[in-house]
C-alpha positions as a printed NumPy array, in Angstrom:
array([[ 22.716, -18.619,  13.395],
       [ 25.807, -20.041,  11.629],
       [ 23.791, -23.633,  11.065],
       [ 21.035, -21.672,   9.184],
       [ 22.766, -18.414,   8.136],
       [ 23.26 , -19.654,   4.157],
       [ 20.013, -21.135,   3.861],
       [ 18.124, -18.01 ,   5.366],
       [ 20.606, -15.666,   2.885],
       [ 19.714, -17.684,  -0.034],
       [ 15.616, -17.507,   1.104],
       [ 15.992, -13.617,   1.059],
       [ 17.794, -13.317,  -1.786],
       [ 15.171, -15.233,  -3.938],
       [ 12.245, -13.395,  -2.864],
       [ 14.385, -10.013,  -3.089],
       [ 16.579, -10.267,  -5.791],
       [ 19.238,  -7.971,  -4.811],
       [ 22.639,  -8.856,  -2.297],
       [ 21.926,  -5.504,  -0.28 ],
       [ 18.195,  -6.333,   0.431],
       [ 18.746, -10.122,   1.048],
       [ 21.467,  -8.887,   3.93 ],
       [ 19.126,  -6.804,   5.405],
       [ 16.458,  -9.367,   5.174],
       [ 18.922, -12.114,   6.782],
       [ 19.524,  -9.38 ,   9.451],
       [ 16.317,  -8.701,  10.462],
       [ 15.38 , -12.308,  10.224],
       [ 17.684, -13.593,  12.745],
       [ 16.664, -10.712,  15.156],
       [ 12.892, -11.647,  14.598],
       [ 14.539, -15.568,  15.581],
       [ 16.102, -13.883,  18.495],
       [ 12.98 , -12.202,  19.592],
       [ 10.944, -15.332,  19.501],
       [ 13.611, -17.752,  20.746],
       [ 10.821, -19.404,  23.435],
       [  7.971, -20.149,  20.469],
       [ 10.847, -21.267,  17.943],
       [ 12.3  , -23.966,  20.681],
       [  8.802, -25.709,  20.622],
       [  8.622, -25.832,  16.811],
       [  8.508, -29.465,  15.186],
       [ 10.825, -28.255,  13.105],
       [ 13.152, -25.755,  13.693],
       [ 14.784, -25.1  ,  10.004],
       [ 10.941, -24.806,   8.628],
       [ 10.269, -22.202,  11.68 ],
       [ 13.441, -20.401,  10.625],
       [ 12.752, -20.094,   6.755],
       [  9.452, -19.283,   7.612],
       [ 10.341, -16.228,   9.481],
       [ 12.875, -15.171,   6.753],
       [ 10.658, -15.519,   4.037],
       [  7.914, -13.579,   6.244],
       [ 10.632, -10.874,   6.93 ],
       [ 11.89 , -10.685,   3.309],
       [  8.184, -10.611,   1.755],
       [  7.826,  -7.676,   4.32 ],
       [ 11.284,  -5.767,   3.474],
       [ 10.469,  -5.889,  -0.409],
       [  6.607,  -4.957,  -0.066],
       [  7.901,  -1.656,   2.175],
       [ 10.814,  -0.812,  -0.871],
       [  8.663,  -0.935,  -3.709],
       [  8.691,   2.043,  -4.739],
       [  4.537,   3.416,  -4.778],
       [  4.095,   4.404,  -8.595],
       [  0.463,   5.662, -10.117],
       [ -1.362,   2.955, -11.656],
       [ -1.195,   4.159, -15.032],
       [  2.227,   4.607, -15.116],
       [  3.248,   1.477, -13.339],
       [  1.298,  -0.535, -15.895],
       [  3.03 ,   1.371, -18.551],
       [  6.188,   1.146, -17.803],
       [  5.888,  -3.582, -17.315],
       [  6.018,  -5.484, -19.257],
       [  3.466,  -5.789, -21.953],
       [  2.409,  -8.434, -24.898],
       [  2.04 ,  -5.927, -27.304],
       [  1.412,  -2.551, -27.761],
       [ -0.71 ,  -0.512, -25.096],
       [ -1.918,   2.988, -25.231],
       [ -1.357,   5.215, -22.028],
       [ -4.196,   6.952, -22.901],
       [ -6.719,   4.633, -23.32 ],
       [ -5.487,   2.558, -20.   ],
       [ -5.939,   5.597, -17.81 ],
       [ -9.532,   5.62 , -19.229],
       [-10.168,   2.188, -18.609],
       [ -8.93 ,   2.478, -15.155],
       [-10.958,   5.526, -14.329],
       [-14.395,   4.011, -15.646],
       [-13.591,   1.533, -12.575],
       [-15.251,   1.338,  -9.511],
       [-12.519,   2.708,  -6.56 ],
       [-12.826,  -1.107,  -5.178],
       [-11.93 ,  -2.675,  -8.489],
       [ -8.856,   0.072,  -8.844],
       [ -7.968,  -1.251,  -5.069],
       [ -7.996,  -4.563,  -6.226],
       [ -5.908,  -4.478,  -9.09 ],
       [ -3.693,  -1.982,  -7.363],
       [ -3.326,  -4.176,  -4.265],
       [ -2.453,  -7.306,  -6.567],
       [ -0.232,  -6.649,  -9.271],
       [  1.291,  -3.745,  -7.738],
       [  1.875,  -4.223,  -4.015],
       [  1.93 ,  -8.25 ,  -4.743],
       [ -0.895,  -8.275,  -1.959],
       [ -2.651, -11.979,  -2.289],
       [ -6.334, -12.879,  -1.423],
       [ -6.643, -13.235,   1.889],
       [ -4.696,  -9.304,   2.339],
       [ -6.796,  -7.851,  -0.03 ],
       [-10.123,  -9.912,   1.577],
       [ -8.868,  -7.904,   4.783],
       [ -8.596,  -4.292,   2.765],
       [-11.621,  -4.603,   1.5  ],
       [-13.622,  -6.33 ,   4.335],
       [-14.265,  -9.468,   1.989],
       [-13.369, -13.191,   3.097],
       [-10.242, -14.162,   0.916],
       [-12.529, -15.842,  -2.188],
       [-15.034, -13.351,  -2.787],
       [-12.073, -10.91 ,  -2.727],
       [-10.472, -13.257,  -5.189],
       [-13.957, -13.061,  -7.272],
       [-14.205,  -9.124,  -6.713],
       [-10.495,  -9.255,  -8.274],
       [-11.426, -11.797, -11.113],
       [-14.757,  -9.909, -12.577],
       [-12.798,  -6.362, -12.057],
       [-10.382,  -7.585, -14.436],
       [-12.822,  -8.769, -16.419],
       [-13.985,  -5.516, -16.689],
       [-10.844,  -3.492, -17.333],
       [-10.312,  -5.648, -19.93 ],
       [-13.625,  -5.167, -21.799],
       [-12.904,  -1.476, -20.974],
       [ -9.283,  -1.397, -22.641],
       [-10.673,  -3.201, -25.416],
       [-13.715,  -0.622, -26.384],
       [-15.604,  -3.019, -25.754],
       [-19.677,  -2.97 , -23.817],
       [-18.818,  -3.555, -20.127],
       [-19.989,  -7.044, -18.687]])
């Protein structure tokens, strides 16, 4: 633990971006280490099996603290290039299909990447990617007024 501690600290903070989370992260980390102390002794490389389970635990601590906000809203309130109308995104998103909602949901809100939402929507990890791609493609041409594609 003390060879590794800083290293596994600095791993948690990055991915969590706050002192408080990254020590909880660190903590948990280190008991998932202790848990698995057989598997981690036959690692190759130990450091690379320890930074792999803190960034595994921290990924998992900040995807449970996000806070869950509505689509619309969540969309609103990020960054944006330019002006966007509240209005007219809710529309958009409603003339979507629920599996294209999922999918842009799952990805830009909950950070999920393909081969998560593949699982969620019972999809192998590229044609989930694909699914995610054209449904953009879509919301777009929707938030634009433009004809759907």
């Amino acid at each position: 633990m003390e060879r590794y501690f800083t290293d596994v600290y600095a791993l948690c903070f990055r991915v969590l971006g706050r002192p408080h989370d990254a020590e909880d992260a660190t903590q948990e980390a280190f008991l998932e280490l202790f848990r698995g102390w057989a598997r981690m002794k036959e690692a190759d490389s130990v450091r690379a099996w320890v930074l792999t389970v803190a960034r595994n635990t921290a990924v998992s601590i900040g995807r449970k603290r996000r806070p869950a906000r509505p689509l619309v809203e969540a969309a609103v309130a990020g960054p944006v290039e330019g002006p966007m109308d509240p209005e007219r995104l809710g529309e958009a998103l409603a003339a979507l299909t629920e599996e294209e909602r999922h999918l842009i949901q799952m990805r830009f809100l909950e950070g999920k990447g393909p081969a998560e939402l593949g699982e969620a929507v019972g999809k192998a990890p590229g044609a989930a990617a694909t699914a995610l791609c054209r449904a953009l493609k879509r919301f777009r041409s929707l938030y634009a007024g433009g004809a759907e594609s």
